[in-house]
Structure formats: C-alpha cells, structure tokens
C-alpha positions in Angstrom: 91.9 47.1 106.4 93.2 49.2 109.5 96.7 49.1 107.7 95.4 50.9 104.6 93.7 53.5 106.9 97.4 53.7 108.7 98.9 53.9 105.8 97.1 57.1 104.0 96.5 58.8 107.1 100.5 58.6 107.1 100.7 59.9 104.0 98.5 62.8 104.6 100.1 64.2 107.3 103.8 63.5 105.6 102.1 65.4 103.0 100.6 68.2 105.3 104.0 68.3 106.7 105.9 68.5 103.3 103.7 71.6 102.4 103.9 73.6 105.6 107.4 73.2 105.8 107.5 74.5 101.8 105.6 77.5 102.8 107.3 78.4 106.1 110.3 78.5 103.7 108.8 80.9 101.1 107.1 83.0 103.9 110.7 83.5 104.8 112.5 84.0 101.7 110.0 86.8 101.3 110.9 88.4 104.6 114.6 88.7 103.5 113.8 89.5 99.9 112.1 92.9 101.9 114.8 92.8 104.4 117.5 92.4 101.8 116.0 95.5 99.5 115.4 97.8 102.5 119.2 97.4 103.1 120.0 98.2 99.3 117.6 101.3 99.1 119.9 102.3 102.8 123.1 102.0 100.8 122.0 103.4 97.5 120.7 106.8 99.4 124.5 106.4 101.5 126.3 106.2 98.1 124.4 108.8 95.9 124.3 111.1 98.8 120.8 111.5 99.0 120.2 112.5 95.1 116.2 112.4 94.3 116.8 110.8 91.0 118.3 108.0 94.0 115.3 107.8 96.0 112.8 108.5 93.1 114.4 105.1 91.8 113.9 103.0 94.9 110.9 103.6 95.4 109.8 102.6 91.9 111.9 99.8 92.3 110.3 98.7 95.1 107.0 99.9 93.6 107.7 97.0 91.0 108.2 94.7 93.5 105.2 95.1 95.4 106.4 96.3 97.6 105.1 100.2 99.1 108.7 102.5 99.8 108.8 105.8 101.5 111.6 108.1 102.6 111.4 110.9 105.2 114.4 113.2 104.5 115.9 115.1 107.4 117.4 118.5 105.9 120.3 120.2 108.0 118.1 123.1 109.2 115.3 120.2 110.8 113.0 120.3 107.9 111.3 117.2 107.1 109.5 115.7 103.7 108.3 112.2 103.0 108.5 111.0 99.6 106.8 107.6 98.0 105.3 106.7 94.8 102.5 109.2 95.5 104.7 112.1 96.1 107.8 111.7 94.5 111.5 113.5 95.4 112.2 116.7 94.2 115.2 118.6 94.8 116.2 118.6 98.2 119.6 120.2 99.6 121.5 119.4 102.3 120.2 116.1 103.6 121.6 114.6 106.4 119.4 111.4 107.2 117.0 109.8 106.0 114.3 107.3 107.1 113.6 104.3 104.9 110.0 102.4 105.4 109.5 99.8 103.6 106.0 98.0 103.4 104.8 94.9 102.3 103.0 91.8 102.4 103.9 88.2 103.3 101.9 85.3 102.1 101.8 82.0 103.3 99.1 80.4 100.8 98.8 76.6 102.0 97.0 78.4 105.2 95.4 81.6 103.1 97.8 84.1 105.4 98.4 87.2 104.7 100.6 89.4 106.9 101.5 92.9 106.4 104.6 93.7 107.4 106.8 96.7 107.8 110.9 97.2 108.2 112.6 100.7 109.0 115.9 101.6 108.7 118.1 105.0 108.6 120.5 106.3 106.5 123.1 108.9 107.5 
C-alpha cells in the first residue's frame, strides 16, 4: 500500500512539474513575441522614415495582436504628439525620433497569472 501512495504522489508532482515547466515556456515565448514586434515597429518607423501610414499600421498591427502600441513623435522644432489606436497619426513633418511603447499582457494559466507588462524603445 505505501508503494501505490509513492507511486502517484510521484506522478503528481512529475506532472505538476511537466506543466510549470510548459507554462514558464509559453510565459516566455510571449515575452519575446512582444519583445520581437517592439523591435519590428522600431525598424519599420527607421525604414519608412517616420510615414503615418507606417505607424498608423503598427499600431493596428499590434492592435490585432493584443497587444496596446503607442508612438510619441519628436518633431525637429521639440513638438511632441502621441499616437495609438485611439488617436491615430496624421501628417507629421520632420520627425526626428520617436518613442515606441508597447503594452501587453503575459499569462501564465496553470497558476491563473496575469502580468502586465510594458517594453520601450526609440527610433532615430
């Protein structure tokens, strides 16, 4: 009898063990999914040279991915304006950095966690 008890108490925790480790895994494969995109919305604002129809499209992107984009435009003369899904970009001239935010949540469901999370970045 006490070697049945061993023997599924065993198994639970490989088990328990098994399904941590899966969701440790996932937790961070959503971390560098966000990390990953924040770095693609940089380069795509690098590239296009700061063209609204550029931002407007990553932060739908993002938007579709659950995941909440906003970018704070320096203009040459020190203006500033913050666009996101709520208050998209319009024509802006002579940009010369921009601040990338990029918000989102992380889940790790075995434990019901639910971090928010946010990465920054700048593009010049």
């Amino acid at each position: 009898m006490p070697t049945i008890i061993k023997a599924f108490m065993g198994i639970f925790f490989f088990a328990l063990v098994v399904f941590l480790g899966t969701g440790i895994l996932n937790y961070q494969v959503q971390v560098d999914r966000a990390s990953s995109y924040k770095y693609d919305v940089i380069q795509e604002l690098q590239n296009s040279n700061f063209a609204p129809s550029v931002m407007n499209a990553c932060i739908q992107a993002g938007a579709a991915q659950d995941y909440n984009v906003s970018i704070d435009v320096s203009t040459g003369d020190g203006a500033h304006n913050t666009f996101s899904q709520h208050s998209p970009a319009t024509d802006v001239a002579d940009v010369v950095a921009a601040y990338v935010t990029v918000e989102y949540t992380s889940r790790l469901p075995f434990l019901g966690v639910e971090t928010p999370n946010v990465l920054r970045g700048f593009a010049r």
